[in-house]
DSSP file (Angstrom, degrees, kcal/mol; ACC not computed):
  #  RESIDUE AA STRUCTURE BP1 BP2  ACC     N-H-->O    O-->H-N    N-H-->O    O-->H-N    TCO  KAPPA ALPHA  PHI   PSI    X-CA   Y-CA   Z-CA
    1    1 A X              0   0    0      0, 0.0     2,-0.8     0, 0.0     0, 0.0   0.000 360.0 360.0 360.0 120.6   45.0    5.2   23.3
    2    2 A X        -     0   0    0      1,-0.1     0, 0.0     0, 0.0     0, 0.0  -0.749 360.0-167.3 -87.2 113.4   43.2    3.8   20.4
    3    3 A X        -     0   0    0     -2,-0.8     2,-0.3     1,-0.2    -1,-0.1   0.758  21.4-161.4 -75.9 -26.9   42.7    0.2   20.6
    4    4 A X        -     0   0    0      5,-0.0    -1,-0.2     2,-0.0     2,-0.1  -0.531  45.5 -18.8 100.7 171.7   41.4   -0.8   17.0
    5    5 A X        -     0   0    0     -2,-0.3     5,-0.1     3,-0.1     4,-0.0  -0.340  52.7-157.0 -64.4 157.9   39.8   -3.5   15.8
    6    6 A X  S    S+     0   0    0     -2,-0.1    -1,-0.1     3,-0.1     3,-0.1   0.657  89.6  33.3-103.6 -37.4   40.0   -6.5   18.1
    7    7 A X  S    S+     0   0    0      2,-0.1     2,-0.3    -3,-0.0    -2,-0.0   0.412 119.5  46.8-115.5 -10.1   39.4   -9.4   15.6
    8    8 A X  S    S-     0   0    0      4,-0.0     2,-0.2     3,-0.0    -3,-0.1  -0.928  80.0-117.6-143.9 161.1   41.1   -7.9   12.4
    9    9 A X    >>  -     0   0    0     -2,-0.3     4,-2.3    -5,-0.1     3,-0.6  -0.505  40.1-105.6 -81.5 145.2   44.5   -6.0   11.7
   10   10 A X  H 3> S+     0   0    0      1,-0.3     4,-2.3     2,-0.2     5,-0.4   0.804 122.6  55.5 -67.6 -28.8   44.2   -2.5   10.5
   11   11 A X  H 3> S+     0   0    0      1,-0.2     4,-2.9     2,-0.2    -1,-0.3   0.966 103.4  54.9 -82.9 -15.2   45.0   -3.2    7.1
   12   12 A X  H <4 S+     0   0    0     -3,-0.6    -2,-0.2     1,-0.2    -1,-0.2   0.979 110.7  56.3 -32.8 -50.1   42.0   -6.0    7.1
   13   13 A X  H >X S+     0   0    0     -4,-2.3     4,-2.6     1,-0.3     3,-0.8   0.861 103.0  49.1 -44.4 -52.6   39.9   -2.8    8.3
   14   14 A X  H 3X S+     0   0    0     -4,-2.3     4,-3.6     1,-0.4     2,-0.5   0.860 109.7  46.3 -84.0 -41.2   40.6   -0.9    5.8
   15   15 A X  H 3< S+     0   0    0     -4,-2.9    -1,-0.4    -5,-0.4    -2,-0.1  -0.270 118.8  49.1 -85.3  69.0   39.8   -3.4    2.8
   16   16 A X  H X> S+     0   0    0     -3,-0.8     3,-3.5    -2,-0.5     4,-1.9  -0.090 108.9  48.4 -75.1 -76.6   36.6   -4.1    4.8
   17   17 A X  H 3< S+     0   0    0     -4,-2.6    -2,-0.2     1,-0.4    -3,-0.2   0.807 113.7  47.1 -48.8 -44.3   35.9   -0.7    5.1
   18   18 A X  T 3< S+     0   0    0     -4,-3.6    -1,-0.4     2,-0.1     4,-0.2   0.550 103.8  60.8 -55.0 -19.2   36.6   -0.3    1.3
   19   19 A X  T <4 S+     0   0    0     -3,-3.5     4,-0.4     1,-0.2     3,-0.3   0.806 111.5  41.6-107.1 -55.7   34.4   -3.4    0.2
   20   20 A X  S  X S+     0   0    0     -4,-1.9     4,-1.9     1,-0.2     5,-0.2   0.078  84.1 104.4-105.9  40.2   31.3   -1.6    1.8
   21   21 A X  H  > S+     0   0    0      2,-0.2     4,-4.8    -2,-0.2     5,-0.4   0.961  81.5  51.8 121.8-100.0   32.2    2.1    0.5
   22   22 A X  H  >>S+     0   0    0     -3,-0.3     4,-3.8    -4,-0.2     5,-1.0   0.776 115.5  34.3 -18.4 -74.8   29.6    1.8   -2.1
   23   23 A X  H  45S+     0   0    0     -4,-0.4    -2,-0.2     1,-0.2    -1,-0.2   0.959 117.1  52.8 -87.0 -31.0   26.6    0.8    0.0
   24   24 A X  H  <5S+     0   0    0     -4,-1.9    -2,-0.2     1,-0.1    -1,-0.2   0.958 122.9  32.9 -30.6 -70.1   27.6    3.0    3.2
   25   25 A X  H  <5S-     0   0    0     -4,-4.8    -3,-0.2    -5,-0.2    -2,-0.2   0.894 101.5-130.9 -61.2 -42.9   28.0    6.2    0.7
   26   26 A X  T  <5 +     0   0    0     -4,-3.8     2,-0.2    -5,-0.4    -3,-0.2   0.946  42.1 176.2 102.3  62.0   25.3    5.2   -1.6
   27   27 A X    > < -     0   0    0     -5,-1.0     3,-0.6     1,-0.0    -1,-0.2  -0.519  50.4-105.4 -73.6 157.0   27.7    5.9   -5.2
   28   28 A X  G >  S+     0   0    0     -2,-0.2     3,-0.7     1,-0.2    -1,-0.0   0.787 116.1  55.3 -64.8 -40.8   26.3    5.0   -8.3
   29   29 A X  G >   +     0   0    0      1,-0.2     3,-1.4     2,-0.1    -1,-0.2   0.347  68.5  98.0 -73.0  14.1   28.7    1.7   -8.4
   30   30 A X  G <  S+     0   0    0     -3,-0.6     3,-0.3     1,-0.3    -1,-0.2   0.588  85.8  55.3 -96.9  12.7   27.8    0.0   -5.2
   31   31 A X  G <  S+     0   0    0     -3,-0.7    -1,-0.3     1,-0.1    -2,-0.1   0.128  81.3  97.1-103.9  14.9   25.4   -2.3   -7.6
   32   32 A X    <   +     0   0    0     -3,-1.4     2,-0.8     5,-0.0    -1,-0.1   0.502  50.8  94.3 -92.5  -6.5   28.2   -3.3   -9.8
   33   33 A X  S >  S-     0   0    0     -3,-0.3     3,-2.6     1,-0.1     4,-0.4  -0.697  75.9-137.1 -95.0 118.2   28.9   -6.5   -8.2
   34   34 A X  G >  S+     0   0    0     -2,-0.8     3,-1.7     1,-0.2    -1,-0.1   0.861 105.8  57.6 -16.6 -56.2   26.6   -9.7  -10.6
   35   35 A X  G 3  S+     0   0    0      1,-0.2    -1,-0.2    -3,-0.0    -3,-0.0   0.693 105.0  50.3 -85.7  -6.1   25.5  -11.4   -7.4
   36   36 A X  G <  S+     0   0    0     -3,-2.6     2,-0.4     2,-0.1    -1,-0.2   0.235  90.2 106.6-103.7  15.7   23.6   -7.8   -6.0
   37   37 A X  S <  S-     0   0    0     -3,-1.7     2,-0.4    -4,-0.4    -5,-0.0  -0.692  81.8-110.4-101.1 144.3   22.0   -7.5   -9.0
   38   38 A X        -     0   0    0     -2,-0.4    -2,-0.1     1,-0.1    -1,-0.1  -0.391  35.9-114.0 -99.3 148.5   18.4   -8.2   -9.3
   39   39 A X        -     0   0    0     -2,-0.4     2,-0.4     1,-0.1    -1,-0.1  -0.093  21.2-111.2 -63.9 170.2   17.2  -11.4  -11.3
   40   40 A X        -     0   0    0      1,-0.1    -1,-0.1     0, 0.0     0, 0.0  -0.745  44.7 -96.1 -81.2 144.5   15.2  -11.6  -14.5
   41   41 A X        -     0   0    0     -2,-0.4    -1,-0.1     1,-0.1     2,-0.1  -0.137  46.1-112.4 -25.5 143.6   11.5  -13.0  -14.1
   42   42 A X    >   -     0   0    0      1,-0.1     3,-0.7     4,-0.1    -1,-0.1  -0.314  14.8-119.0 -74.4 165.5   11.3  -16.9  -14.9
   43   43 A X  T 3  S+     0   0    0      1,-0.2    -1,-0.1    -2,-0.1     4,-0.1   0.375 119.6  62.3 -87.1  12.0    9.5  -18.4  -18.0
   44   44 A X  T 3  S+     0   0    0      2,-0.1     2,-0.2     0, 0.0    -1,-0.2   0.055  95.6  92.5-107.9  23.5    7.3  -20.2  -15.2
   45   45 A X  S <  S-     0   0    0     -3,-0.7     2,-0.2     1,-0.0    -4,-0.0  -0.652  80.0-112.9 -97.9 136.2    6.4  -16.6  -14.2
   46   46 A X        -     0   0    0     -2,-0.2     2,-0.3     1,-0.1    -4,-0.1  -0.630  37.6-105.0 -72.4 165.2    3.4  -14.2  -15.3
   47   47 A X        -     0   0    0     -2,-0.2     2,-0.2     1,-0.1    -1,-0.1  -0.645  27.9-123.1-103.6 144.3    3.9  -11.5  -17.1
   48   48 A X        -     0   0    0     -2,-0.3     2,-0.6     2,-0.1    -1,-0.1  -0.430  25.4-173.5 -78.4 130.5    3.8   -8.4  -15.9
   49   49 A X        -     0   0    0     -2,-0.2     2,-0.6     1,-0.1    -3,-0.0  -0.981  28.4-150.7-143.6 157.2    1.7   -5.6  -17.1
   50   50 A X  S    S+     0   0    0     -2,-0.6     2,-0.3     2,-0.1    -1,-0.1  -0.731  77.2  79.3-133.0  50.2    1.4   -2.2  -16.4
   51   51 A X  S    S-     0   0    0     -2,-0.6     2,-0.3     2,-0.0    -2,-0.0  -0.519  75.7-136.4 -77.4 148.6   -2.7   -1.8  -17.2
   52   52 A X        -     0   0    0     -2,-0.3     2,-0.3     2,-0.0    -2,-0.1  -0.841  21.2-127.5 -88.6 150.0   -4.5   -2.8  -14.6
   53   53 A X    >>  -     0   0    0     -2,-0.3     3,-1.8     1,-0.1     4,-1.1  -0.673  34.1 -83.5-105.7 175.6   -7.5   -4.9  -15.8
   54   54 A X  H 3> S+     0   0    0      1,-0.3     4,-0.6    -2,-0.3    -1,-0.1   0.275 118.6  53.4 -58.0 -13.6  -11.1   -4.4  -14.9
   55   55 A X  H 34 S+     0   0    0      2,-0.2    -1,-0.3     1,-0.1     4,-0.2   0.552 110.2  48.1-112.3  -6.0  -11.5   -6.1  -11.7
   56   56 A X  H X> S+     0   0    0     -3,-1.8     4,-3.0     2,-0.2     3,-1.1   0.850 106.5  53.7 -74.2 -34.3   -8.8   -4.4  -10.2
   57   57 A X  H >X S+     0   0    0     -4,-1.1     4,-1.4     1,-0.4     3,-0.5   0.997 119.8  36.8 -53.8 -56.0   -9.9   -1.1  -11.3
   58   58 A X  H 3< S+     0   0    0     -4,-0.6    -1,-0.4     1,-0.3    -2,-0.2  -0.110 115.1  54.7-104.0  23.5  -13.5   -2.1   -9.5
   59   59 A X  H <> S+     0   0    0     -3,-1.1     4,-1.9    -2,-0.2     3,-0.4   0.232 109.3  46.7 -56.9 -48.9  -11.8   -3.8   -6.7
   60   60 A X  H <X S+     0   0    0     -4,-3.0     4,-1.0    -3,-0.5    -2,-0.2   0.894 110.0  55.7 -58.7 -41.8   -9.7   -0.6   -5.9
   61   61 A X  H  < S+     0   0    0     -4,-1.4     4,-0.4     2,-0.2    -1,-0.3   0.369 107.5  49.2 -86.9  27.2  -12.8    1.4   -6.2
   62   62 A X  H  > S+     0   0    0     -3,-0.4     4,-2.8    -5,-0.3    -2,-0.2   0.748 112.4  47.1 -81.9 -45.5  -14.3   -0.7   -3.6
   63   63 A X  H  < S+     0   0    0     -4,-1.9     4,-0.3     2,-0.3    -2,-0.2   0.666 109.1  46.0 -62.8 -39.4  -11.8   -0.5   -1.5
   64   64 A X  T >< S+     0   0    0     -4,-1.0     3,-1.1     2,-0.2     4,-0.5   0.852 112.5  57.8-110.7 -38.7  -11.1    3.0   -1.4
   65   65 A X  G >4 S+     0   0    0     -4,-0.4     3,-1.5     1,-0.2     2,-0.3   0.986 107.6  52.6 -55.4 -79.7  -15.4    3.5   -1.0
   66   66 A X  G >< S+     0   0    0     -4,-2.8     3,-0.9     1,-0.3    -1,-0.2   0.444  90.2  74.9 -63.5  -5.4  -14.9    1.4    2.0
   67   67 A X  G <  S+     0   0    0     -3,-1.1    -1,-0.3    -4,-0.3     2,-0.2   0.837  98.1  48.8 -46.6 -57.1  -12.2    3.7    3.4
   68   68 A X  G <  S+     0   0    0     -3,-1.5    -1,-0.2    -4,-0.5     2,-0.2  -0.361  86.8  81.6-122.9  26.2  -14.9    6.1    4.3
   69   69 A X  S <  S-     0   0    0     -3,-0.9    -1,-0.2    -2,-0.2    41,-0.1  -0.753  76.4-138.2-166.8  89.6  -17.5    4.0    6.1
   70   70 A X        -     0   0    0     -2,-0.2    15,-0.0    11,-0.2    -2,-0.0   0.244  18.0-127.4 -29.8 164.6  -16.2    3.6   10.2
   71   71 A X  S    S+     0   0    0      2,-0.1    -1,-0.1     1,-0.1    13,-0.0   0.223 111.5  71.0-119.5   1.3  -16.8    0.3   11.3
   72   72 A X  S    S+     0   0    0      1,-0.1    -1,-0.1    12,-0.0    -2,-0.0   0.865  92.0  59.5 -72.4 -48.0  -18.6    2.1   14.4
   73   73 A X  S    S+     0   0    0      7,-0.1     2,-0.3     8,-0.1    -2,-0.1   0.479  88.4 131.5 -78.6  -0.3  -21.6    3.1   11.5
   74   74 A X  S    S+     0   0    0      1,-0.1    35,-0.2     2,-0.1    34,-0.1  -0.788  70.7  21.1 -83.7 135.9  -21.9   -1.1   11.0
   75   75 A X  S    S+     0   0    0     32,-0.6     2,-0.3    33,-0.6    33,-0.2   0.866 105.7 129.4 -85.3 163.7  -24.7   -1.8   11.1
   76   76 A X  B     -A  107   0A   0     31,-2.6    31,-2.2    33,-0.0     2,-0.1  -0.981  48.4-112.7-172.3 151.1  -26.4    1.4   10.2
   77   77 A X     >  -     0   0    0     -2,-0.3     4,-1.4    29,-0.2     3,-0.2  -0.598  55.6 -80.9 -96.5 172.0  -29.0    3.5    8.1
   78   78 A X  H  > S+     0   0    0     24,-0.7     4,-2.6     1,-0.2    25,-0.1   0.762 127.4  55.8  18.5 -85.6  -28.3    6.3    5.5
   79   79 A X  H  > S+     0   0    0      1,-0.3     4,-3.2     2,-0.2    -1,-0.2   0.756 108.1  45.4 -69.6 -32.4  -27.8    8.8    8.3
   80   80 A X  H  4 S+     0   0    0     -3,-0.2    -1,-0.3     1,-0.2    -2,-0.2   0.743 109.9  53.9 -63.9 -28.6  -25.2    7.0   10.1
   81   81 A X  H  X S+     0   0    0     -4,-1.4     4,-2.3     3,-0.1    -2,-0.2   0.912 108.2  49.9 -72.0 -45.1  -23.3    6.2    6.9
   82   82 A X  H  < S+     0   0    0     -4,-2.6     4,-0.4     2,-0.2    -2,-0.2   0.882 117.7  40.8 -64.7 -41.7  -23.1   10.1    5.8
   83   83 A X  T >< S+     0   0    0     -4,-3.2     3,-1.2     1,-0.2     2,-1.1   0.481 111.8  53.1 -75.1-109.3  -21.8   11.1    9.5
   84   84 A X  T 3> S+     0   0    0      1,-0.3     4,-1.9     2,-0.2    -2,-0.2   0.093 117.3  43.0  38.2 -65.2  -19.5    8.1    9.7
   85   85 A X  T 3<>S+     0   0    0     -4,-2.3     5,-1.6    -2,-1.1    -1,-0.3   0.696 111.9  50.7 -89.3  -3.2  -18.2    9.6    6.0
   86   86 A X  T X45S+     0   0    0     -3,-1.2     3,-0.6    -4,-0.4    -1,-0.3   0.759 105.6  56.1 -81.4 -26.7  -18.1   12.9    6.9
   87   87 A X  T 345S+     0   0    0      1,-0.2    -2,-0.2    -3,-0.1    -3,-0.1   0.800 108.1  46.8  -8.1 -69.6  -16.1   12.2    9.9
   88   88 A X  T 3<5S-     0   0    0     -4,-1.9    -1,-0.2    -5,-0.2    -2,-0.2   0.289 117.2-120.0 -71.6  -9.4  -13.7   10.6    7.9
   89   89 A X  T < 5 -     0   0    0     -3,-0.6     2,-0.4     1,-0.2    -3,-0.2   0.985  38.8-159.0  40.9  86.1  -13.9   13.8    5.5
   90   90 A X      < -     0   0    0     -5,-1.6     5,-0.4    -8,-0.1     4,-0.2  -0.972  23.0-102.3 -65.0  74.5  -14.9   11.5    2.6
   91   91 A X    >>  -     0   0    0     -2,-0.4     3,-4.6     3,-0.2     4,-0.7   0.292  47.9 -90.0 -94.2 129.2  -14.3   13.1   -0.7
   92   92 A X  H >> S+     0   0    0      1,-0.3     4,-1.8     2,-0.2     3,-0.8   0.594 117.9  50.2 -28.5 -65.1  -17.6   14.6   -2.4
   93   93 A X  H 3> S+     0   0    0      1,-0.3     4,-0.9     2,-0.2    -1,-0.3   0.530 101.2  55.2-103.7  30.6  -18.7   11.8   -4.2
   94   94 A X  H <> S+     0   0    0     -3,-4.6     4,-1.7    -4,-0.2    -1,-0.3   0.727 114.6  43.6 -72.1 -30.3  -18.6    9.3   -1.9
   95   95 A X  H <X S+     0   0    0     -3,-0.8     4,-1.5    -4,-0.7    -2,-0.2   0.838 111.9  53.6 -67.3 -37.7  -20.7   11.5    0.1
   96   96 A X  H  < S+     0   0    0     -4,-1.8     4,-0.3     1,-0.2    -1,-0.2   0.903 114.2  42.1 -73.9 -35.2  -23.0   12.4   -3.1
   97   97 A X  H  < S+     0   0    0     -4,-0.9     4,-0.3    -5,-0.2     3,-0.2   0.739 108.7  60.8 -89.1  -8.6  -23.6    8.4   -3.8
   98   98 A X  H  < S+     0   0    0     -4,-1.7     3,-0.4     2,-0.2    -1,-0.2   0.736 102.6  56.8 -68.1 -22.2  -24.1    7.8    0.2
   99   99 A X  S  < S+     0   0    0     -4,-1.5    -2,-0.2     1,-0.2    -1,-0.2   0.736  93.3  65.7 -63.5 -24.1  -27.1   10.3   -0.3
  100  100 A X  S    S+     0   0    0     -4,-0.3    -1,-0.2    -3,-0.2    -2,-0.2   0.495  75.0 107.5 -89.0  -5.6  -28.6    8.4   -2.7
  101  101 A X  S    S-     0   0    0     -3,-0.4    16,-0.0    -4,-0.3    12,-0.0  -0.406  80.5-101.1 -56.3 139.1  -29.4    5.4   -0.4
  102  102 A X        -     0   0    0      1,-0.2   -24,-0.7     2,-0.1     3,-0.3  -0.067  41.7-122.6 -63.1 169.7  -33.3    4.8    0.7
  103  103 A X  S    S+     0   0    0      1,-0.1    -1,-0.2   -26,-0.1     3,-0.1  -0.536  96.0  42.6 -87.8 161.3  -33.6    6.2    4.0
  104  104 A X  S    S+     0   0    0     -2,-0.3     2,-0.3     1,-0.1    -1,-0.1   0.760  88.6 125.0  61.5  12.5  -35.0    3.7    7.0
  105  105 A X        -     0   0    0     -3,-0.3     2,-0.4   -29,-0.0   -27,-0.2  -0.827  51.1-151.7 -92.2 152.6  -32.4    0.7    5.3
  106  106 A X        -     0   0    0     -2,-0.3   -29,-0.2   -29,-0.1     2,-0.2  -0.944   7.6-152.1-122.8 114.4  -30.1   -0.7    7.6
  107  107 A X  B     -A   76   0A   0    -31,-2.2   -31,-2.6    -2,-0.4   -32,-0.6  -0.468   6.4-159.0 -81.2 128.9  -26.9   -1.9    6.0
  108  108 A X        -     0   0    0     -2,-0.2   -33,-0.6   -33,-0.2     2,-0.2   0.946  68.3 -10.3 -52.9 -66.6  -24.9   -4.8    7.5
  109  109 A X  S  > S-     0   0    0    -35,-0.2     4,-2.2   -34,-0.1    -1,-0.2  -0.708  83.3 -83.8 176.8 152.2  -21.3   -4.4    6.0
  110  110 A X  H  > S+     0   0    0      1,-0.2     4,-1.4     2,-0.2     5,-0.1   0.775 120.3  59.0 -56.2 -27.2  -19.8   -2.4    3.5
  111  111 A X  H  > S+     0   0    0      2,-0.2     4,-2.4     1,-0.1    -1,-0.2   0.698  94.3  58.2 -81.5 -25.2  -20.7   -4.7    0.9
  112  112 A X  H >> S+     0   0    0      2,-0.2     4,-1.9     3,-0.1     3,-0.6   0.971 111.5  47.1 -84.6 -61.5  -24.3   -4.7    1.3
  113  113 A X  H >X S+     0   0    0     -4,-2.2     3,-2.2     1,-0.2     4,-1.4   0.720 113.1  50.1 -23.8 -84.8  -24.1   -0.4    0.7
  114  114 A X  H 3X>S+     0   0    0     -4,-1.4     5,-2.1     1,-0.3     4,-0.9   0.643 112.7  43.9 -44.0 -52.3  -21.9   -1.0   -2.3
  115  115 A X  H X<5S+     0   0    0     -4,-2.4     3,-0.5    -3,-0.6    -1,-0.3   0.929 112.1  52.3 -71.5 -38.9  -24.3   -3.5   -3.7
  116  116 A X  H <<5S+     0   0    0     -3,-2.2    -2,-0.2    -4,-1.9    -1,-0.2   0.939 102.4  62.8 -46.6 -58.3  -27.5   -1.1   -2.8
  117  117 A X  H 3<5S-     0   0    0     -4,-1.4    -1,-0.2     1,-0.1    -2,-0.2   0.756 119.2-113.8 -63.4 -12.3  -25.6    1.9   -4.8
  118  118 A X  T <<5       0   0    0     -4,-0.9    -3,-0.2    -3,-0.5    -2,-0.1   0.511 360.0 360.0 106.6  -3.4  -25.9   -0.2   -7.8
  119  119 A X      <       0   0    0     -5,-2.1    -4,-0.2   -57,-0.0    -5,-0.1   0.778 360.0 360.0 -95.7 360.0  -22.1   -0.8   -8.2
């Protein structure tokens, strides 16, 4: 015997079951209703822009250079920095500008490399 709904009458079900159609099935219309619709930006807002400007660029490649230097090889010379990034199978010229570091320094933090490579 099939019991149903408990709290609603079948035809409630069915306009329930109709009302969420859309986002169950994923149609193109289940975004048609105003209030699921996404807002505009405010005027007390910044504006958005699709360049990144110059300290993101050099923030990202900071970031993505620090990817590739283990927190095991802190603190650490050269030689420790180069396995560390080969470990991590470091893409060639992270590896190329980790070569260029004196030998016999011992680096704190990522930052102190970064600042040592000149960048």
């Amino acid at each position: 015997m099939d019991r149903g709904s408990s709290k609603h009458s079948p035809r409630v079900d069915e306009q329930m079951s109709q009302e969420v159609r859309g986002t169950v099935q994923g149609t193109a219309g289940s975004r048609a209703e105003e209030w699921k619709m996404a807002e505009p930006s405010g005027e007390d807002q910044p504006q958005v822009s699709l360049v990144p400007d110059e300290d993101t660029v050099r923030g990202d490649a900071f970031s993505r250079f620090g990817t590739y230097i283990g927190l095991s090889a802190l603190p650490g010379d050269r030689d420790a920095l180069e396995k560390s990034a080969r470990d991590l199978e470091a893409p060639d010229d992270v590896l190329e500008a980790l070569s260029t570091l004196p030998a016999g320094t011992t680096y704190q933090n990522v930052a102190e490399v970064w600042h040592a490579l000149g960048r």
